[in-house]
N, C-alpha and C positions, 0 to 999 in steps of 0.2 A: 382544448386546454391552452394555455397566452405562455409562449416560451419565455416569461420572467417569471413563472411559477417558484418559489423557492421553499418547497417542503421538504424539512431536512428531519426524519424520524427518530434517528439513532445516532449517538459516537461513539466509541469504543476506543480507547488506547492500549497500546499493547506494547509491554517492554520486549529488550531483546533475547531473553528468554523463551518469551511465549506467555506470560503470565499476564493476567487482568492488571491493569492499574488506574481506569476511569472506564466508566460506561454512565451514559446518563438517555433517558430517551423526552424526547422535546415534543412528538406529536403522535396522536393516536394513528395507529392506520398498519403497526405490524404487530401480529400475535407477540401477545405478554409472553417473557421468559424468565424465569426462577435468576438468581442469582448463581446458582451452579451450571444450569443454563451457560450461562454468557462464560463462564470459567471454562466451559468446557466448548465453546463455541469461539473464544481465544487462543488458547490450545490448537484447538483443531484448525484454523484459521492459519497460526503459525507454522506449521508442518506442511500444510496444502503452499503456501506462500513460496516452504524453502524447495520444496519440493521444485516448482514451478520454474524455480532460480534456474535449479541444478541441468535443470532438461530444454532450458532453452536453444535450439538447435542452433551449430555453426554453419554455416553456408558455405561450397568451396567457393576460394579466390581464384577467378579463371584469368592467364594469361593468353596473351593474344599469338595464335600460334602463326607462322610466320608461311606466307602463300610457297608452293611446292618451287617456283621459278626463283626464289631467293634466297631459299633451302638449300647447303651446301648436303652433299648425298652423305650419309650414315650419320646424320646431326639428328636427333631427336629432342625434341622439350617437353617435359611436361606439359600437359593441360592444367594443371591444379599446381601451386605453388604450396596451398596451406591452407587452412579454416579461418574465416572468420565471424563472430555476431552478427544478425540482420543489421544493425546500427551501430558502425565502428565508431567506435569514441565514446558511444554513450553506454555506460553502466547497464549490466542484465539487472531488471528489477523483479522479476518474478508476475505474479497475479495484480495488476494494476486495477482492475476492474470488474464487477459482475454483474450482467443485466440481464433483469427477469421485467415478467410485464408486469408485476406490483412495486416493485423495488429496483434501486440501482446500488451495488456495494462499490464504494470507491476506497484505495487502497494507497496511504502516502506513507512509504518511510524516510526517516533522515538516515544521515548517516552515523547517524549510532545505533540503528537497529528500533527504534521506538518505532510502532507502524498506527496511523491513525484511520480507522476506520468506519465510513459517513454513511451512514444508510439513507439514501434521499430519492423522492419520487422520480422516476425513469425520465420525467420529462423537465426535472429538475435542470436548470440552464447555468454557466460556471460552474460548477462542483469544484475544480481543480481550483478557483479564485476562494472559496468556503473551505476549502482545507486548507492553504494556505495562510490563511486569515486565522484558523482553529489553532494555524501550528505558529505562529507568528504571538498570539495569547497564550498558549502554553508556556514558550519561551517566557517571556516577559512576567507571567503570574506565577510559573509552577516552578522552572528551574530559574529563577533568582529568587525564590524564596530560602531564605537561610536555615530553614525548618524543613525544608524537604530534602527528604534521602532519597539517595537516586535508586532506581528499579521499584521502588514500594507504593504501595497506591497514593492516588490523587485523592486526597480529602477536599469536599467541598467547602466554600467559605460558611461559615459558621456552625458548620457540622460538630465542633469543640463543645460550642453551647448548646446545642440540642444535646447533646451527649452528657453534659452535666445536669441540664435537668432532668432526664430519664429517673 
């Protein structure tokens, strides 16, 4: 398979509740799911995420403990000072990712808690550049739209007029 493959299945967005607010699927290749489905696959999704936040392990900070010949006698230090993240500085993000050998789930949130969710073939090459790109249109079509209320779902364009002719 040519590492410029870009099959991308699935999106999902998810406010920062945990609630559905766009799912759209772009290529055949993962088992159909109901509409309640995905609600509930949102959901669940959101919980496994915070969860994942909450348990990311600190690591002790070790100081350098100082050779026995420069050690003044009844001085002790510590080994450990205090805890920190695998990657100081950088924000816990919880579940970034999940790779099965059908599928690859990749997992982007901003900082307002919106999490965008890419379902794309495992040998799918940039993902991180396609979500970015997803979240870069969002911004630009969905939140400056003067008609959209924030947390409630993404209407498609023209979805209006299909709905008036029903």
């Amino acid at each position: 398979m040519p590492s410029n493959n870009r099959t991308v299945f699935s999106l999902i967005i998810i406010n920062k509740a945990g609630g559905l607010i766009y799912q759209r699927e772009f290529q055949p290749g993962l088992r159909k799911l109901s509409t309640n489905d995905y609600l509930v696959l949102a959901g669940t999704f959101h919980g496994v995420h915070a969860i994942t936040r909450s348990i990311t392990p600190k690591l002790p900070i070790s100081q350098p403990t100082p050779s026995p010949a420069t050690s003044s006698p009844g001085t002790t230090t510590p080994a450990a000072s205090g805890y920190s993240y695998p990657n100081p500085g950088v924000p816990v993000t919880g579940l970034d990712y999940l790779e099965t050998d059908k599928f690859r789930l990749t997992c982007f949130q901003t900082l307002t808690g919106t999490k965008f969710l890419l379902f794309t073939d495992p040998m799918t090459g940039n993902v991180e550049t396609i979500v970015q790109k997803i979240y870069e249109l969002y911004a630009d079509y969905v939140m400056k739209n003067p008609f959209y209320q924030l947390e409630m779902p993404v209407r498609r364009a023209g979805s209006r007029i299909q709905d008036k002719q029903k």
